[in-house]
N, CA, C, O and CB atoms as a CASP TS submission, in Angstrom:
PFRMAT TS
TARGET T0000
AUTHOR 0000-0000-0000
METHOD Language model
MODEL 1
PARENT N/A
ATOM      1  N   UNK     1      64.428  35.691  96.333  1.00  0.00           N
ATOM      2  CA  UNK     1      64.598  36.958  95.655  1.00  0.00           C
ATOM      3  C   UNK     1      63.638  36.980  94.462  1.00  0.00           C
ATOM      4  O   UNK     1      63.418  36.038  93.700  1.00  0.00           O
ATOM      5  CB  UNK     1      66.085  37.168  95.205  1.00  0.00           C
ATOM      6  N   UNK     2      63.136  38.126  94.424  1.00  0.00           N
ATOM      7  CA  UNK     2      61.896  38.000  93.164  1.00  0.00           C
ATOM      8  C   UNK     2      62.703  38.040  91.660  1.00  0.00           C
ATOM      9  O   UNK     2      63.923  38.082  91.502  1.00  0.00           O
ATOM     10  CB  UNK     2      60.616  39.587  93.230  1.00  0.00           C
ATOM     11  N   UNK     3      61.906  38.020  90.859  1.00  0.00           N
ATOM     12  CA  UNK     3      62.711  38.125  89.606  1.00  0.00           C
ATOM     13  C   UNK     3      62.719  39.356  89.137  1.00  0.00           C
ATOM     14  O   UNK     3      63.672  39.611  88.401  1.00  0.00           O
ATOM     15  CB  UNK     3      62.294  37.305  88.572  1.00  0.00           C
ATOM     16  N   UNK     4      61.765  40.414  89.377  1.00  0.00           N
ATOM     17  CA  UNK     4      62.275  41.298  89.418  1.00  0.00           C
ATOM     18  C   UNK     4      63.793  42.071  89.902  1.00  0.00           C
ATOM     19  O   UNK     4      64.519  42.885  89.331  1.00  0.00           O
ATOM     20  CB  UNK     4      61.513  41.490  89.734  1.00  0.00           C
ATOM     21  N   UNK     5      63.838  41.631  90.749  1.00  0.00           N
ATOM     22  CA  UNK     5      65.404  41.546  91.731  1.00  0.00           C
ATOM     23  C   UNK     5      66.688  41.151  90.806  1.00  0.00           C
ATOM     24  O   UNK     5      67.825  41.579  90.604  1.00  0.00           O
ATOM     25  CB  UNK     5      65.327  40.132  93.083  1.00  0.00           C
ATOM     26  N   UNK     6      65.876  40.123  90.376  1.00  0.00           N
ATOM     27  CA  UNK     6      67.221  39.342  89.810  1.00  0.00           C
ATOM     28  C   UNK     6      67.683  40.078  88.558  1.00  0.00           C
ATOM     29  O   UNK     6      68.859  40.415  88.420  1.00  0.00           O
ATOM     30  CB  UNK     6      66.923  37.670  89.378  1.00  0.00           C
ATOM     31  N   UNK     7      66.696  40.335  87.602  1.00  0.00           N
ATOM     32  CA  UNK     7      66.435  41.191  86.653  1.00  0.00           C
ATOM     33  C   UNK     7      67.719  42.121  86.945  1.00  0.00           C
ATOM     34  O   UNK     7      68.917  41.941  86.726  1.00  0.00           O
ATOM     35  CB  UNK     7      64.933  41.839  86.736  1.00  0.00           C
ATOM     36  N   UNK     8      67.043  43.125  87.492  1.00  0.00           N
ATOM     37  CA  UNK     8      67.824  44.665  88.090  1.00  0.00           C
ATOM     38  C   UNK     8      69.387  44.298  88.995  1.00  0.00           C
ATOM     39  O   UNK     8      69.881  45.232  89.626  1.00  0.00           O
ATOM     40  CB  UNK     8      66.483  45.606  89.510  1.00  0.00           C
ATOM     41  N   UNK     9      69.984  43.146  89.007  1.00  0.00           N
ATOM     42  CA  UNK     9      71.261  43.009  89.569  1.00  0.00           C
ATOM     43  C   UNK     9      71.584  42.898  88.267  1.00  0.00           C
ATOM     44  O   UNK     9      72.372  43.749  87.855  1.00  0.00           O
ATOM     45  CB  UNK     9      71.671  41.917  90.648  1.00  0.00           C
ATOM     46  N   UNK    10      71.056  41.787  87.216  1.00  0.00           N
ATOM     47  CA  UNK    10      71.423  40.961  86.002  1.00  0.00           C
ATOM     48  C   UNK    10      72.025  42.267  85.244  1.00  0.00           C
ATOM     49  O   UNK    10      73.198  42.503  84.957  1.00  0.00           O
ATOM     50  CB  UNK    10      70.017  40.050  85.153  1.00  0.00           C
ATOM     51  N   UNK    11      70.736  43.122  84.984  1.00  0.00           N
ATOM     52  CA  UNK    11      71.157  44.719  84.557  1.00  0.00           C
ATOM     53  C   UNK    11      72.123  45.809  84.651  1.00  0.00           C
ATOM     54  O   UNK    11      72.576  46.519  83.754  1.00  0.00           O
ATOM     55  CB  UNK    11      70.515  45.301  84.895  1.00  0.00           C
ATOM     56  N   UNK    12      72.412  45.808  86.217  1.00  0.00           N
ATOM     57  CA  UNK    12      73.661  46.562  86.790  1.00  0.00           C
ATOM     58  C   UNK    12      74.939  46.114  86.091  1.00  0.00           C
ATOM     59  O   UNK    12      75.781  46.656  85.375  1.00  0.00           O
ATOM     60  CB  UNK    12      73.836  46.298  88.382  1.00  0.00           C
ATOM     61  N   UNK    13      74.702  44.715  86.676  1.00  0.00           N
ATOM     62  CA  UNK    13      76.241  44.082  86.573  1.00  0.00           C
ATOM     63  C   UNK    13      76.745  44.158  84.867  1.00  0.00           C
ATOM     64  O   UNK    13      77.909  44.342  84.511  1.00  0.00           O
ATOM     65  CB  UNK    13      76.209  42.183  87.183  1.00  0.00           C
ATOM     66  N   UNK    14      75.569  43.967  83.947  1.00  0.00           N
ATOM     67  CA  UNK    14      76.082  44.002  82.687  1.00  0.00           C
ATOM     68  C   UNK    14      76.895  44.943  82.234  1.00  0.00           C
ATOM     69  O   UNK    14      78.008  44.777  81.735  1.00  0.00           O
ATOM     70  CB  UNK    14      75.252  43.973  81.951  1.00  0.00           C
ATOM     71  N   UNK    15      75.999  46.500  82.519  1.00  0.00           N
ATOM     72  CA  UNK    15      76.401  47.905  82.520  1.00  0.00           C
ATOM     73  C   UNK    15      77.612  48.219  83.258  1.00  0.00           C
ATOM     74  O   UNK    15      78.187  49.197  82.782  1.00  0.00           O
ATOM     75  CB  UNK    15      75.370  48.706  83.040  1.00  0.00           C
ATOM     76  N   UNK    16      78.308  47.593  84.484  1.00  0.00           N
ATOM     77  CA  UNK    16      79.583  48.065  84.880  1.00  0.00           C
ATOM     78  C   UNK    16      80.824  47.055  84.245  1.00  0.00           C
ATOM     79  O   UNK    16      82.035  47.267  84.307  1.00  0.00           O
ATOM     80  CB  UNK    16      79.577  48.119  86.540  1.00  0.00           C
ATOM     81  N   UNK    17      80.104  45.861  83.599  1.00  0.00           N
ATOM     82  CA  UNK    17      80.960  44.772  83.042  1.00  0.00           C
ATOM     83  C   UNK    17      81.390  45.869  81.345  1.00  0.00           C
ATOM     84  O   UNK    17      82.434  45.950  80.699  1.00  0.00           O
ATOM     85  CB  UNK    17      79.780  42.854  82.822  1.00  0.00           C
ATOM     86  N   UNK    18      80.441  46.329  81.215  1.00  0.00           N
ATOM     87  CA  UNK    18      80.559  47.095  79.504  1.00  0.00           C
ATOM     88  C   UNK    18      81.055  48.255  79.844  1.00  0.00           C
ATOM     89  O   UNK    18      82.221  48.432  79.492  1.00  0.00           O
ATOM     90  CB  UNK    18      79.049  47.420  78.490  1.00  0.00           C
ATOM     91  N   UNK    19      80.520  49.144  80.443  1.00  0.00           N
ATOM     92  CA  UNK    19      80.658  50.299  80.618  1.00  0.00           C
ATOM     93  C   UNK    19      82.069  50.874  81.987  1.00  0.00           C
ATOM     94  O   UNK    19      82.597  51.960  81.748  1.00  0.00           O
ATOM     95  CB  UNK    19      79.112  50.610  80.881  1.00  0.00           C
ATOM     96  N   UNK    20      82.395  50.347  82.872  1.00  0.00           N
ATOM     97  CA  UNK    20      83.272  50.731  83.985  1.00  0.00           C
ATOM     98  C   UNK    20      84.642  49.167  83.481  1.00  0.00           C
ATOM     99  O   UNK    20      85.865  49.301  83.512  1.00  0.00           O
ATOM    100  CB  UNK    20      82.128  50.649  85.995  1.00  0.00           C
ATOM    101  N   UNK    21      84.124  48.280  83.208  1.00  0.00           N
ATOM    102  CA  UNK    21      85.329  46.846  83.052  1.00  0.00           C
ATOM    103  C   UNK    21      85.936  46.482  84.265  1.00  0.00           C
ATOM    104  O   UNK    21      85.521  46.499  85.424  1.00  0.00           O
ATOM    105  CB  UNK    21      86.732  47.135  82.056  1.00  0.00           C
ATOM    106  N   UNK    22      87.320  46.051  83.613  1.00  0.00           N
ATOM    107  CA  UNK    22      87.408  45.171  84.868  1.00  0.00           C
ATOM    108  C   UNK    22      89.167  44.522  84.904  1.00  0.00           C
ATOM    109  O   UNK    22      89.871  43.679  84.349  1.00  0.00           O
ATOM    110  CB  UNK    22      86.051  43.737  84.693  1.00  0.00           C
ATOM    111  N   UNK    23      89.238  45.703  86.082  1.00  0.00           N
ATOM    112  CA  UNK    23      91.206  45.268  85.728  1.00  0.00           C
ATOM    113  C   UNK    23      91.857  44.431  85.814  1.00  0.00           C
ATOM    114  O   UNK    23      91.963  44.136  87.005  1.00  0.00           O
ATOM    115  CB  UNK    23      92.167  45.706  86.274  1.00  0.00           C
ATOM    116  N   UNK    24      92.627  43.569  84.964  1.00  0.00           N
ATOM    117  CA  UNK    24      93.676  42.708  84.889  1.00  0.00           C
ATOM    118  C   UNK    24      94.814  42.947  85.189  1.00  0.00           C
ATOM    119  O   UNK    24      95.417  43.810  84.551  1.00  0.00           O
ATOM    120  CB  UNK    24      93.796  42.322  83.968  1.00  0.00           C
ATOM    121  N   UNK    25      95.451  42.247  86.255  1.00  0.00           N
ATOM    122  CA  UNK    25      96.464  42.621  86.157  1.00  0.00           C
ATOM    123  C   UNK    25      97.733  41.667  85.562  1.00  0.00           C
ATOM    124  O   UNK    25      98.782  42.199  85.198  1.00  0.00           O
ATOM    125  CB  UNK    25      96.538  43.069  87.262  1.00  0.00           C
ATOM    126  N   UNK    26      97.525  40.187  85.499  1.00  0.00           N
ATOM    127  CA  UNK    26      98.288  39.392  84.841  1.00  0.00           C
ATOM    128  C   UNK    26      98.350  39.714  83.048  1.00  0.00           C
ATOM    129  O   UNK    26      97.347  39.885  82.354  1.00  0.00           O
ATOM    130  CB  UNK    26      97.733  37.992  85.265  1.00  0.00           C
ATOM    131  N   UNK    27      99.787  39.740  82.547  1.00  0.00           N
ATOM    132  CA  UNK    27      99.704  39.665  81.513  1.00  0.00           C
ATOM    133  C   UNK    27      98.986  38.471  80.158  1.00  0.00           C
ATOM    134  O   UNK    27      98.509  38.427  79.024  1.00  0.00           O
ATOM    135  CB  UNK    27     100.706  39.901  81.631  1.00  0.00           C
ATOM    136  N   UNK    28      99.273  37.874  81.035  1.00  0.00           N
ATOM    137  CA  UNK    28      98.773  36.619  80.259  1.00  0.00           C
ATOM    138  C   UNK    28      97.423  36.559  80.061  1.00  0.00           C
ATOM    139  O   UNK    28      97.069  36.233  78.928  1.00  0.00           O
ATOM    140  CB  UNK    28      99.102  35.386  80.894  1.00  0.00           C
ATOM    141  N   UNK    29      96.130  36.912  81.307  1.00  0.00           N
ATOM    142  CA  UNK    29      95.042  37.136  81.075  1.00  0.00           C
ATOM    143  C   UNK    29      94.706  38.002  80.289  1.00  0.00           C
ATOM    144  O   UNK    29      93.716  37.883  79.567  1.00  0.00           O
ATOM    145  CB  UNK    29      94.593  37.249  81.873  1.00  0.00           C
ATOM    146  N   UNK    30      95.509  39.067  80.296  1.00  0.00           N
ATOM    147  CA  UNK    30      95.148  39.885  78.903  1.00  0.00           C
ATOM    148  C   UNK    30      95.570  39.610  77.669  1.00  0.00           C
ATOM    149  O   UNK    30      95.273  40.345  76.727  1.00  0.00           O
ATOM    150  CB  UNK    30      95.525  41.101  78.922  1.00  0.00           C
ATOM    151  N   UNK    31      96.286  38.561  77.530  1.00  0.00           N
ATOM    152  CA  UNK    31      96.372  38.403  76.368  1.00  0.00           C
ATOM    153  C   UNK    31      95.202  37.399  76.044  1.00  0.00           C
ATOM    154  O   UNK    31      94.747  37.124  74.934  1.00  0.00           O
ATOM    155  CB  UNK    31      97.704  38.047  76.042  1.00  0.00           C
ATOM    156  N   UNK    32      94.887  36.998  77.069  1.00  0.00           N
ATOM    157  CA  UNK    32      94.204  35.647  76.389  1.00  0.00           C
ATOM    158  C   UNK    32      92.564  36.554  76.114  1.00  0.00           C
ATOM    159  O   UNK    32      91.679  36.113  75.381  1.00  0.00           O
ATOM    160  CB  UNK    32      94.127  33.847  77.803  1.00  0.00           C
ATOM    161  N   UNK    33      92.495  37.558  76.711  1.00  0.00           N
ATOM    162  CA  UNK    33      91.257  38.682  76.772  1.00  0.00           C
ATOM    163  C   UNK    33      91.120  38.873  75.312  1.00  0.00           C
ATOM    164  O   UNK    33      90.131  38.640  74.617  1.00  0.00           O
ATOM    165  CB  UNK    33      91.591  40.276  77.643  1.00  0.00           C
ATOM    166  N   UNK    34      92.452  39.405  74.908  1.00  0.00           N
ATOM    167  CA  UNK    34      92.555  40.232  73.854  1.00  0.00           C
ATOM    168  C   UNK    34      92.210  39.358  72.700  1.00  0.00           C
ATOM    169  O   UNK    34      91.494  39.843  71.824  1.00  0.00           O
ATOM    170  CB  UNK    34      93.893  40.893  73.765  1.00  0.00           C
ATOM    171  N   UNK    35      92.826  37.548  72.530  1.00  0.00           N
ATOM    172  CA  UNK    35      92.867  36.688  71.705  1.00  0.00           C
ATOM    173  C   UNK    35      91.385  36.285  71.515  1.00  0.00           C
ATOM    174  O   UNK    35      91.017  35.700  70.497  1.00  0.00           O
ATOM    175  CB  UNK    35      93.790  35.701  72.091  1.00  0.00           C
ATOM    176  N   UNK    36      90.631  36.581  72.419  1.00  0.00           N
ATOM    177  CA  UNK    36      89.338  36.511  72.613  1.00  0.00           C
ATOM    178  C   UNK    36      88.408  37.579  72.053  1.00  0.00           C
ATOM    179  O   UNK    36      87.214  37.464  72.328  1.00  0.00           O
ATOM    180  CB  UNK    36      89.204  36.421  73.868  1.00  0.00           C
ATOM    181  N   UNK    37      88.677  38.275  71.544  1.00  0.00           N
ATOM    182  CA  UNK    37      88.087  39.557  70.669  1.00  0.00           C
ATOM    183  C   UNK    37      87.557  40.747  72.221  1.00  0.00           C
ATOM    184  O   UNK    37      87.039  41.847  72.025  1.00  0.00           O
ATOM    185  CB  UNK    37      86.274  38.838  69.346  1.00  0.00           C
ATOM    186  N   UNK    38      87.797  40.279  73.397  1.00  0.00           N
ATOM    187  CA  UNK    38      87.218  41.417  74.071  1.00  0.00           C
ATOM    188  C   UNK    38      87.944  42.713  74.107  1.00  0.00           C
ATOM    189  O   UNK    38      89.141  42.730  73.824  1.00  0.00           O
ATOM    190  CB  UNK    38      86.982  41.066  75.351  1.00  0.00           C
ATOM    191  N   UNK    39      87.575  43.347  74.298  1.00  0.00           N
ATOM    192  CA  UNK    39      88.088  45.089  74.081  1.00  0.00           C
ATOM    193  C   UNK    39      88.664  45.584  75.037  1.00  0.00           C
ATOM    194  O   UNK    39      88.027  45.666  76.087  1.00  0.00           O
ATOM    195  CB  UNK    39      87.035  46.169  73.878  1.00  0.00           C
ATOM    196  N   UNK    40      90.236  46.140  74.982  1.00  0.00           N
ATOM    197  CA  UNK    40      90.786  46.064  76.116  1.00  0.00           C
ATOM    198  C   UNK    40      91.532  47.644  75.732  1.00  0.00           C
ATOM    199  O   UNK    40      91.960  47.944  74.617  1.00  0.00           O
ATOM    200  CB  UNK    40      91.724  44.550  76.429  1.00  0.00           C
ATOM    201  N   UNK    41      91.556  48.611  77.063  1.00  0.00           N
ATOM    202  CA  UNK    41      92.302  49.614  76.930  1.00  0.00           C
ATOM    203  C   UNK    41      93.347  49.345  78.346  1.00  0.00           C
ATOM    204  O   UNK    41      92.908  49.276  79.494  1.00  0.00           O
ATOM    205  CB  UNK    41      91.353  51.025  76.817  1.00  0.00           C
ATOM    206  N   UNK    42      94.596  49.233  78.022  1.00  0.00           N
ATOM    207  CA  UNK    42      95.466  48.886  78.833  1.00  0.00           C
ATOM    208  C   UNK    42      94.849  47.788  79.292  1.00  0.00           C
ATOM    209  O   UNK    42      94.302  46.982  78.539  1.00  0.00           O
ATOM    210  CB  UNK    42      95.869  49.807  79.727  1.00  0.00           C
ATOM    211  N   UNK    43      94.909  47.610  81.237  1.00  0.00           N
ATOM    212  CA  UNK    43      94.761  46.231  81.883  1.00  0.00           C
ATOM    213  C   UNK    43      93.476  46.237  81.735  1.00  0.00           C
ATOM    214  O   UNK    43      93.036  45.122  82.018  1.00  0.00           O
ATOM    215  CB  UNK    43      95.254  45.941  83.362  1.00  0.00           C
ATOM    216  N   UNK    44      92.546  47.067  81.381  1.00  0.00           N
ATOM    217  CA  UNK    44      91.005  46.574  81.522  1.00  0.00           C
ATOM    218  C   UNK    44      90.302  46.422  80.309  1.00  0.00           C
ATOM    219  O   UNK    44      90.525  46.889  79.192  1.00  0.00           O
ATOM    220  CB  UNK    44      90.148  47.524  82.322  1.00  0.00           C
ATOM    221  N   UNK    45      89.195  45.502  80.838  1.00  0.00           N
ATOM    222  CA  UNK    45      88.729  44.637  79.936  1.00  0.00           C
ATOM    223  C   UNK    45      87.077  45.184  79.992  1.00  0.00           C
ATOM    224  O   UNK    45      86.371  45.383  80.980  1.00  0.00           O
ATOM    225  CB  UNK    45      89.099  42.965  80.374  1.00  0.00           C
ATOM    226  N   UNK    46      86.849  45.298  78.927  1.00  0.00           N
ATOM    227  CA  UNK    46      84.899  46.040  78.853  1.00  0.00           C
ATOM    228  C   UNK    46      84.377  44.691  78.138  1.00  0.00           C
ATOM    229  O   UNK    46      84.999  44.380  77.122  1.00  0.00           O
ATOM    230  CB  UNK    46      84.441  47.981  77.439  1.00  0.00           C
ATOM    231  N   UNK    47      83.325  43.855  78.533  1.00  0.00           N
ATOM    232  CA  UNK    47      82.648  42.917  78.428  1.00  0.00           C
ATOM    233  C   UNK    47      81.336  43.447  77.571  1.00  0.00           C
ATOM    234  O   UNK    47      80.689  44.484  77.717  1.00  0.00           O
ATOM    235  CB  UNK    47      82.472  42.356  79.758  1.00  0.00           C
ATOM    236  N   UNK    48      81.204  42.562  76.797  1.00  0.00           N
ATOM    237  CA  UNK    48      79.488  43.278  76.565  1.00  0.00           C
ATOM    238  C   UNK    48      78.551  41.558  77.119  1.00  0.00           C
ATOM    239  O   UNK    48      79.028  40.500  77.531  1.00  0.00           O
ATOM    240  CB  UNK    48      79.022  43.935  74.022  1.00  0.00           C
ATOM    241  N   UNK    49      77.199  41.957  76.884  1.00  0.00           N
ATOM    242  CA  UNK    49      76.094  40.882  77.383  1.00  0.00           C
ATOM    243  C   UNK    49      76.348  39.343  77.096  1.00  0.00           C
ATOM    244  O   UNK    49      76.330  38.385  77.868  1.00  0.00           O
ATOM    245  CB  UNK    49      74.702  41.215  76.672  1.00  0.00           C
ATOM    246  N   UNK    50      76.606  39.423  75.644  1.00  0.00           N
ATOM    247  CA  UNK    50      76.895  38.599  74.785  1.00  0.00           C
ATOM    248  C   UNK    50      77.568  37.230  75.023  1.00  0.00           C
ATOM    249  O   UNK    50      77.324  36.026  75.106  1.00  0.00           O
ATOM    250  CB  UNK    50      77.497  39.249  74.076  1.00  0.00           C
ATOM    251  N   UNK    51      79.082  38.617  75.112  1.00  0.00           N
ATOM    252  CA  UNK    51      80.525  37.470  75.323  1.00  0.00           C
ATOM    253  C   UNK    51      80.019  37.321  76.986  1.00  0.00           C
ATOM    254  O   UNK    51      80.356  36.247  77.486  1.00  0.00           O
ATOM    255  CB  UNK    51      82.710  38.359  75.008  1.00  0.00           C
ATOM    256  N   UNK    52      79.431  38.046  77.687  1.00  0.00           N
ATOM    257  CA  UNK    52      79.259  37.243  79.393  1.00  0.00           C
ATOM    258  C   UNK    52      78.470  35.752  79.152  1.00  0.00           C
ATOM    259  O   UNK    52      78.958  34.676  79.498  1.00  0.00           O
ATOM    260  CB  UNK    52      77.993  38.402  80.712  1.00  0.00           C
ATOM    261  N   UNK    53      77.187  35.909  78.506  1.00  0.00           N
ATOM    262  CA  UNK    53      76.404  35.027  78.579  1.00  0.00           C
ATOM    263  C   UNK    53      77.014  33.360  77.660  1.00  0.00           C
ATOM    264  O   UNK    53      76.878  32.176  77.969  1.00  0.00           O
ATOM    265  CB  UNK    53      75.085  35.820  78.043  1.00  0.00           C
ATOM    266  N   UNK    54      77.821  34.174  76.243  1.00  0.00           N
ATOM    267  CA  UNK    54      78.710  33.414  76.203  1.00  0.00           C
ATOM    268  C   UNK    54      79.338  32.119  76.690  1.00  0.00           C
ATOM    269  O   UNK    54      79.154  30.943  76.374  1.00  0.00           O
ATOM    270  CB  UNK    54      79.122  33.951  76.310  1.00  0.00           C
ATOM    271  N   UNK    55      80.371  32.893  77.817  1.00  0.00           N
ATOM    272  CA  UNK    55      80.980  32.148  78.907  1.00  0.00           C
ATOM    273  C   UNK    55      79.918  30.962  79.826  1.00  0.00           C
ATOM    274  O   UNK    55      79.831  29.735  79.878  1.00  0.00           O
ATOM    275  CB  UNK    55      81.545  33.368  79.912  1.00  0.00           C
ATOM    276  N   UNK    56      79.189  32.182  80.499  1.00  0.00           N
ATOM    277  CA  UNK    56      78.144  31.601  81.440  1.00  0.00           C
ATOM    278  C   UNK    56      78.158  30.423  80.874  1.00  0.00           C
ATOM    279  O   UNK    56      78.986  29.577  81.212  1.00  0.00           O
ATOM    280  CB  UNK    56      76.705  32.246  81.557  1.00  0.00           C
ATOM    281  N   UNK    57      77.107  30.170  79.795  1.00  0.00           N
ATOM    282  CA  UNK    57      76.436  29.134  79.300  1.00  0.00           C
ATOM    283  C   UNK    57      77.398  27.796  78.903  1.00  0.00           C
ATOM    284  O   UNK    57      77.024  26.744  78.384  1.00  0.00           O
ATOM    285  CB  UNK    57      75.679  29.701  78.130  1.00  0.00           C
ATOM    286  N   UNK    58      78.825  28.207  79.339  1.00  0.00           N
ATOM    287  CA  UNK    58      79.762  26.991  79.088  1.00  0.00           C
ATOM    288  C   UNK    58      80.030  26.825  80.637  1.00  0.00           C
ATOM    289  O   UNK    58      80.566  25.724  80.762  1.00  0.00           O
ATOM    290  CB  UNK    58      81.271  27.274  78.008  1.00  0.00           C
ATOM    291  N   UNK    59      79.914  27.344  81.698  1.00  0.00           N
ATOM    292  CA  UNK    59      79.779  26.648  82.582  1.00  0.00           C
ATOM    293  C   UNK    59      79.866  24.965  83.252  1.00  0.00           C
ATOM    294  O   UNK    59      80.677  24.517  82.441  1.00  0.00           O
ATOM    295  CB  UNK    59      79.059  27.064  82.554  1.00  0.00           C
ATOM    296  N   UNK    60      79.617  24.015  84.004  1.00  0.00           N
ATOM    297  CA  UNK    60      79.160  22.816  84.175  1.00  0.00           C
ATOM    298  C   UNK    60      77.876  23.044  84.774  1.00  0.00           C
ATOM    299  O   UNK    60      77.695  24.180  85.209  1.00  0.00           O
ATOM    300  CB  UNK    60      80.036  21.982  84.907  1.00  0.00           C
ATOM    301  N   UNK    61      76.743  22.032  84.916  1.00  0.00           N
ATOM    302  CA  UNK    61      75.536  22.348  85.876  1.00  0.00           C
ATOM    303  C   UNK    61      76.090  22.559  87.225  1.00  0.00           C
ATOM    304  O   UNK    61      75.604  23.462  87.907  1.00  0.00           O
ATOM    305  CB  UNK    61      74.421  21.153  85.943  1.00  0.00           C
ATOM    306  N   UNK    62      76.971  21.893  87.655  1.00  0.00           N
ATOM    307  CA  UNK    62      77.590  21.416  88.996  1.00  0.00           C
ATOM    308  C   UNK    62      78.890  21.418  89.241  1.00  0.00           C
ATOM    309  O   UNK    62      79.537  20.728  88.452  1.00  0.00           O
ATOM    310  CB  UNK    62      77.308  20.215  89.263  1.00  0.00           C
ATOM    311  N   UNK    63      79.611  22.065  90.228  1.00  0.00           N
ATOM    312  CA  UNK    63      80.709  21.782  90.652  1.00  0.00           C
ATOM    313  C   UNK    63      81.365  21.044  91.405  1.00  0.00           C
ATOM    314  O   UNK    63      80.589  21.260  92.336  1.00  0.00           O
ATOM    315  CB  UNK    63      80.919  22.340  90.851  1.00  0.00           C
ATOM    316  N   UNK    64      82.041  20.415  91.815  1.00  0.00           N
ATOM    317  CA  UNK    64      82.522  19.642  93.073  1.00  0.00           C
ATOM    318  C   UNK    64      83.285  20.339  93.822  1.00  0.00           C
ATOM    319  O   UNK    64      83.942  20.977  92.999  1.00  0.00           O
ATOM    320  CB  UNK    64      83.233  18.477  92.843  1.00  0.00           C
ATOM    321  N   UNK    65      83.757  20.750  95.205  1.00  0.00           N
ATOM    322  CA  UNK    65      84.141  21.177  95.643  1.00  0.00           C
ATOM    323  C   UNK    65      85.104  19.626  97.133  1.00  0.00           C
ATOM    324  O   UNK    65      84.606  19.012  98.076  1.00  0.00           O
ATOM    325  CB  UNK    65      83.071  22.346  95.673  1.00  0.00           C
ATOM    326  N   UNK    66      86.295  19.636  96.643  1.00  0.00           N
ATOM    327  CA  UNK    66      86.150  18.328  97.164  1.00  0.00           C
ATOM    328  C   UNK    66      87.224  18.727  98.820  1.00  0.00           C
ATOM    329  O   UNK    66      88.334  19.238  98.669  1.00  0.00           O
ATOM    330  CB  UNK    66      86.871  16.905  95.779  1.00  0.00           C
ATOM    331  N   UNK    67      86.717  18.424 100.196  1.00  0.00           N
ATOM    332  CA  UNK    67      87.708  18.275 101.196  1.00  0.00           C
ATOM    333  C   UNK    67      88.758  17.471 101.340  1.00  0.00           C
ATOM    334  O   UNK    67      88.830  16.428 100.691  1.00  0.00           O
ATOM    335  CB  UNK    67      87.247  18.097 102.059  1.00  0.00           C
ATOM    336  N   UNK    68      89.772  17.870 102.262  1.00  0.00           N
ATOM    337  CA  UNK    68      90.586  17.400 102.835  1.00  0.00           C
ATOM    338  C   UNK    68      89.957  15.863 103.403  1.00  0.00           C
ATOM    339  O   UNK    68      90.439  14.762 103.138  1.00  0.00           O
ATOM    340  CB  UNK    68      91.031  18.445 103.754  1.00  0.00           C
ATOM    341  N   UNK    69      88.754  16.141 104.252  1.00  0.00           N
ATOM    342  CA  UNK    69      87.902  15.050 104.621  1.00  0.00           C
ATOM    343  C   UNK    69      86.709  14.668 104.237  1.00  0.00           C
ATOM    344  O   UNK    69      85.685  15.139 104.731  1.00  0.00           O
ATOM    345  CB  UNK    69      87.736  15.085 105.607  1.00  0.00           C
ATOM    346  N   UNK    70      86.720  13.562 103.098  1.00  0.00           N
ATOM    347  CA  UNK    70      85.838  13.288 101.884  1.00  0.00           C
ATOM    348  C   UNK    70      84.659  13.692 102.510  1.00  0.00           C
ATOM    349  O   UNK    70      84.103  14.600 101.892  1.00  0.00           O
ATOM    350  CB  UNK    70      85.788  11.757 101.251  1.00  0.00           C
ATOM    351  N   UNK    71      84.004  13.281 103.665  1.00  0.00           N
ATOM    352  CA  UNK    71      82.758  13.383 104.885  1.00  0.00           C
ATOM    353  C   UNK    71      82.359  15.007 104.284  1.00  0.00           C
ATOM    354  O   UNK    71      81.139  15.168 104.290  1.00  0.00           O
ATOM    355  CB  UNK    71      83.456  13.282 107.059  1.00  0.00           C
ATOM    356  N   UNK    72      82.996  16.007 103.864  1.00  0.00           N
ATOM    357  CA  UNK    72      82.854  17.536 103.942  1.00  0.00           C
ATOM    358  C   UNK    72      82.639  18.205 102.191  1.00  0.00           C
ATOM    359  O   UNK    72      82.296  19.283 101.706  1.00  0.00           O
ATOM    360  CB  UNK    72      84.480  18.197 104.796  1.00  0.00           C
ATOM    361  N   UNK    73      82.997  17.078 101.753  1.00  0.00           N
ATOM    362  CA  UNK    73      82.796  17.130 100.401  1.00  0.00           C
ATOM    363  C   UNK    73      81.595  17.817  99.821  1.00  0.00           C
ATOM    364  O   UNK    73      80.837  18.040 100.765  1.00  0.00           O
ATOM    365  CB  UNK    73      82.807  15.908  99.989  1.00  0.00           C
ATOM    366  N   UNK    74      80.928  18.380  98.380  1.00  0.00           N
ATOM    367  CA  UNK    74      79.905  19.351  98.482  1.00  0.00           C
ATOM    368  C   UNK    74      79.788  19.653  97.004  1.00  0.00           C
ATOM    369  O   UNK    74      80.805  20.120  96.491  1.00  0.00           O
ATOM    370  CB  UNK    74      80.243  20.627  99.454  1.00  0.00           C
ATOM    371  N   UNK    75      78.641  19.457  96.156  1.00  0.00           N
ATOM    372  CA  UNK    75      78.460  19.347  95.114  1.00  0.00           C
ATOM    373  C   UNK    75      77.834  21.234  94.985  1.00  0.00           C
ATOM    374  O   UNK    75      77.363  21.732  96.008  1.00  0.00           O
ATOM    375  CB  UNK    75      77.541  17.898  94.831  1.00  0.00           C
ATOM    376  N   UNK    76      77.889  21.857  94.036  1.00  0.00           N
ATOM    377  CA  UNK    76      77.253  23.396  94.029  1.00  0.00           C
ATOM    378  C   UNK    76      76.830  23.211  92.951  1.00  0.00           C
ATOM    379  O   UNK    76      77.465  22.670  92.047  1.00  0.00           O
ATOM    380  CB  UNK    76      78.088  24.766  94.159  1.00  0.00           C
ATOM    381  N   UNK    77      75.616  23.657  92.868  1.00  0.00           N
ATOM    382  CA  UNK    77      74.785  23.213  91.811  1.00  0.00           C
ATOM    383  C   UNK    77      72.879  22.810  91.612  1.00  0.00           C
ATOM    384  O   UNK    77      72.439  22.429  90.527  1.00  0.00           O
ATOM    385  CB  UNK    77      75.540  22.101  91.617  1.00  0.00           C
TER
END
């Protein structure tokens, strides 16, 4: 995918994360939304760039994803 591409998804997604949000329906996630300074009208939650990239960047490089049968096991990353 070019980076242009990537760009223009990166873009969308910000704008419906800020602008459209994103419904919760557990209480608890919204509270923990709310304890979090994000901006919440009822169950939904409006993100800006910031607090996404935020998050992102606490991520791990890598995940493990581990099977039932170690053989199937699978690092993402």
């Amino acid at each position: 995918m070019s980076r242009e591409k990537v760009t223009q998804i990166h873009e969308a997604s910000m704008k419906i994360l800020q602008e459209t949000g994103v419904r919760f329906l557990h209480p608890d996630a919204v509270k923990v939304l709310q304890d979090n300074g994000i901006k919440m009208q009822g169950e939904v939650a409006f993100f800006t760039e910031d607090q996404i990239m935020e998050w992102v960047g606490k991520a791990p490089d890598v995940a493990y994803v581990f099977a039932a049968n170690e053989e199937f096991n699978i690092a993402l990353g």
